[in-house]
C-alpha positions in Angstrom: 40.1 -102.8 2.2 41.0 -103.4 -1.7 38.8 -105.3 -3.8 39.8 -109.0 -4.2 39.1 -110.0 -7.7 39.2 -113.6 -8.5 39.1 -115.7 -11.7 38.5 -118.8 -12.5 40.0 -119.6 -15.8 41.7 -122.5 -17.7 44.1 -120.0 -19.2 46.2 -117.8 -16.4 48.5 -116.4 -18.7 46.3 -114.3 -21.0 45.7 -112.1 -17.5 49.7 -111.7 -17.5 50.1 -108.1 -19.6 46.7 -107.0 -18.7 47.2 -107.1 -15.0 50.6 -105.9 -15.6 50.2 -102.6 -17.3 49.2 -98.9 -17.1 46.1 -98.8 -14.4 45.5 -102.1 -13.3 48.9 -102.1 -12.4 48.8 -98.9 -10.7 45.6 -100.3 -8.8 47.4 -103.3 -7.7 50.1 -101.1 -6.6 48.1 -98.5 -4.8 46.5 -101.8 -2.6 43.0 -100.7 -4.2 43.0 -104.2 -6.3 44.0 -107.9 -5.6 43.4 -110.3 -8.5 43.8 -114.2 -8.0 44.1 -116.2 -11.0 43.4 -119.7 -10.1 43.4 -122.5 -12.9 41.1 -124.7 -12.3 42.4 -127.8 -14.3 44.8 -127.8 -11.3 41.6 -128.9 -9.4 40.2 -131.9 -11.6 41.0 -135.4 -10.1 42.1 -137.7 -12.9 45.4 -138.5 -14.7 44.7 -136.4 -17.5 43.4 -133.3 -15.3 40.2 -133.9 -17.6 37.7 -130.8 -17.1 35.5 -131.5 -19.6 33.1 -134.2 -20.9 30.2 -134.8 -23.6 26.5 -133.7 -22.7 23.8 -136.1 -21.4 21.3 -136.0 -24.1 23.6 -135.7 -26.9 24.6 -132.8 -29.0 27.7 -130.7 -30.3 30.6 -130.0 -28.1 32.0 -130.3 -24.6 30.5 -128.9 -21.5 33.0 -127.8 -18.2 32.2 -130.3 -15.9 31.3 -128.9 -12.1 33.6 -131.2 -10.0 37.0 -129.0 -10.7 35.3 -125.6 -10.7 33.4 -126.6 -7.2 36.7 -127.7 -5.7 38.1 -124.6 -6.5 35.5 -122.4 -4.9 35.9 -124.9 -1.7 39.6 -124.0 -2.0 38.9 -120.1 -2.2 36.6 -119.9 0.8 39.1 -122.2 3.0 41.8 -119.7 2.2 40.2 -116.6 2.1 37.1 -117.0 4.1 33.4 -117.2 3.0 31.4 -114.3 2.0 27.8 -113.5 0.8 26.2 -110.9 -1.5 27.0 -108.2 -1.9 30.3 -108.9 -0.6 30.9 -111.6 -2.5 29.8 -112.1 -5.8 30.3 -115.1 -8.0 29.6 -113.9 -11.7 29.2 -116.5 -14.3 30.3 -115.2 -17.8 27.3 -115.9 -20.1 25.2 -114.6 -23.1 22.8 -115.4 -20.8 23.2 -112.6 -18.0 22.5 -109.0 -17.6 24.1 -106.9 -19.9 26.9 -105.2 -18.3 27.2 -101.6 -18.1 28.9 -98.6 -16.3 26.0 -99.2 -13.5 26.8 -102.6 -13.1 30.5 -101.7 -12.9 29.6 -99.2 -9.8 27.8 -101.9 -8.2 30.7 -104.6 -8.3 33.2 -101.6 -6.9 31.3 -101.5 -3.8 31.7 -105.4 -3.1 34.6 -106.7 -1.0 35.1 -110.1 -3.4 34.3 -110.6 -7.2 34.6 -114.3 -9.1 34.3 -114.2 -12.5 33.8 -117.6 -14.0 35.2 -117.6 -17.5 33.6 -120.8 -19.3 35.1 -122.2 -22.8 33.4 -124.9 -25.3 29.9 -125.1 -24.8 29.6 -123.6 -22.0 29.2 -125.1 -18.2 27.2 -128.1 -16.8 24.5 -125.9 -15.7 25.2 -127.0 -11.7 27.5 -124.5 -12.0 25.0 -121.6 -12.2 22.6 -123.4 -9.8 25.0 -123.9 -7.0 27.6 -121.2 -7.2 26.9 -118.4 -9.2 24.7 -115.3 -7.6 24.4 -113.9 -11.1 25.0 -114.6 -15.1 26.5 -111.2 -17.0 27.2 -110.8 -20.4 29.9 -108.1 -22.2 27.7 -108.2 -25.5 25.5 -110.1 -28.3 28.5 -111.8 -29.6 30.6 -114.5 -29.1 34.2 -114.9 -27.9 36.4 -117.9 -27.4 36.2 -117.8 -23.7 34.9 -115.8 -20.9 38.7 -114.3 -20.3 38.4 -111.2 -22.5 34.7 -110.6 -21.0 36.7 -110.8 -17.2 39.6 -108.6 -18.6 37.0 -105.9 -19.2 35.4 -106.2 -16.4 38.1 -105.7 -13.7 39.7 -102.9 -16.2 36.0 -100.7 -15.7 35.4 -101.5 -12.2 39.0 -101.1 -11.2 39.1 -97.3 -12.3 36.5 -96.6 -10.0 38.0 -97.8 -7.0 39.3 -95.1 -4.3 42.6 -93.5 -5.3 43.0 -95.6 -8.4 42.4 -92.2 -10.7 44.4 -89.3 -9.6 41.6 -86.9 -10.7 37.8 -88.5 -9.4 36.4 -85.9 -11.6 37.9 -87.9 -14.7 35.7 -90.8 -14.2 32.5 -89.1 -13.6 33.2 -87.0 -16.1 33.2 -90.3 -18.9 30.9 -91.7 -21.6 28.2 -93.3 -19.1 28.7 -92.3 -16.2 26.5 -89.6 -17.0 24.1 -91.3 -19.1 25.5 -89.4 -22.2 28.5 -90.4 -24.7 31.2 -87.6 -23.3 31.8 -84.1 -25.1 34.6 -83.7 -27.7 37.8 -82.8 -26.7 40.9 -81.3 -27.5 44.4 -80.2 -27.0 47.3 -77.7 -27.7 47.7 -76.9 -30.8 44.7 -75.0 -31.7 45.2 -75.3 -35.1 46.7 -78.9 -36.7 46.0 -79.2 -40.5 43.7 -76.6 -40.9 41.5 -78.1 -38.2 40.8 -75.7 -35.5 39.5 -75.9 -31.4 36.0 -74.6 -31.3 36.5 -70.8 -30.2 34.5 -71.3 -27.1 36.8 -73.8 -25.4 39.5 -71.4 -26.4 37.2 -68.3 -24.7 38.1 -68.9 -20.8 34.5 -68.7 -20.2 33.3 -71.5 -17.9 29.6 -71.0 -18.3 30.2 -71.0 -22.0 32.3 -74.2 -22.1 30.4 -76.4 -20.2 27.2 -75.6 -21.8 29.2 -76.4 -25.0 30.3 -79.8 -23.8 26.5 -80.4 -22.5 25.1 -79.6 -25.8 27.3 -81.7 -27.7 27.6 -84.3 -25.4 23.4 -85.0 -26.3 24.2 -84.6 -29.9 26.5 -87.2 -29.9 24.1 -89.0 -28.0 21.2 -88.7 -29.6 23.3 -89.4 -33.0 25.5 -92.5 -31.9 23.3 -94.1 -28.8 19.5 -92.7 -29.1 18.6 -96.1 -26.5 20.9 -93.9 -24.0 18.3 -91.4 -23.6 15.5 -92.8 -22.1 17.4 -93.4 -18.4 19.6 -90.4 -19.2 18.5 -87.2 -16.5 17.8 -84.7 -18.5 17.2 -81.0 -17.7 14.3 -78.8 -19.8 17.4 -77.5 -21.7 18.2 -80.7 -22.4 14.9 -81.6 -23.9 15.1 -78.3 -26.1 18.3 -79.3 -27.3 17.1 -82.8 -28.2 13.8 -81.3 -30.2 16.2 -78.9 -32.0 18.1 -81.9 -32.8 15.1 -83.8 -34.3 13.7 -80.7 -36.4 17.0 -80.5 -38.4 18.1 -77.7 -36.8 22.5 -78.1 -35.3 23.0 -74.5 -34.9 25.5 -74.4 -32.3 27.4 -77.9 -32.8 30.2 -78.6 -34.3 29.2 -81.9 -36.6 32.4 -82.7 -38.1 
């Protein structure tokens, strides 16, 4: 059964050359991925298709009001059929949530249904969250426009992990996070290119040799660029060697350029 992505967005057509490109393409192709892009100004009851309104209480800005975003989540589960977590998930886009991650993105692949509620001015009337969302995430500290480029990341990293959606498995457990660790350097023919050459022992044809290469430098770059990865990274006791020869000073063995 392919996952069934669905957003809920006042702007469809940003989704357009996302959806229709390179792997999310493939994905939809392959019948791993079905995305529904439902506007849901389409669902708001007055003459001007009004979907937001001032805050009680005063303040800056415009909130999304609930009554269009609830009568497009009625509409959903008529057509589609309702669902509960983990099958369904209805994920409000918000600084608020849980910061997403490469475990979060394993979760959502193993759901049947994903909503992603991308919110614009101030945010949503927060009956939104109490009634229909199962869980707030967030992409980052920093603010966007809109919760579209948040959603656009989202189905791009859980949709590589669906079945048959990479044609080598190996390549996505093999990337930055999936491991814990930023990935290894790597590199391709030619071995030389301005005076720049491959590290000899990717060019040796010794296995052993080459992937304790990568492991070693993939904890450099780790402890170098993302220390805060560590701590839930699983690390062996050559690991931990590696990591103390790191903190002395000492890079024998890695290429630091």
């Amino acid at each position: 059964m392919p996952l069934h992505v669905v957003v809920m967005t006042l702007f469809p057509g940003m989704f357009t050359g996302v959806l229709g490109e390179s792997m999310l393409k493939r994905a939809q192709e392959a019948g791993a991925l079905t995305v529904d892009l439902v506007d849901f100004r389409a669902y708001a009851t007055d003459r001007h298709r009004t979907v937001d309104d001032t805050p009680y209480g005063g303040g800056a800005g415009m909130l999304l009001k609930p009554d269009p975003i609830f009568a497009a989540m009625d509409d959903l589960r008529a057509r589609v059929g309702p669902a509960g977590p983990p099958d369904e998930r209805v994920i409000l886009l918000s600084p608020a949530g849980r910061r997403f991650n490469q475990a979060v993105a394993e979760e959502y692949a193993r759901s049947q249904r994903l909503v992603l509620l991308c919110g614009h001015y101030e945010g949503f009337d927060d009956r939104v969250r109490q009634g229909l969302a199962t869980e707030e995430l967030s992409l980052g500290d920093f603010v966007l426009t809109g919760g579209e480029i948040a959603a656009m990341a989202v189905i791009d990293a859980v949709a590589r992990l669906l079945p048959g959606v990479l044609g080598n498995r190996a390549s996505a457990e093999d990337e930055s996070h999936s491991s814990g660790l930023l990935e290894y350097p790597q590199f391709t023919r030619p071995a030389e290119f301005r005076g720049m050459r491959v590290p000899e022992t990717l060019l040796s044809g010794h296995h052993q040799k080459i992937e304790m290469w990568r492991r070693r430098h993939a904890l450099y770059r780790t402890w170098r660029y993302r220390p805060d990865l560590l701590a839930n990274a699983k690390l062996s006791d050559q690991d931990r060697a590696w990591l103390r020869q790191f903190a002395s000073g000492d890079f024998s063995g890695i290429d630091v350029r």
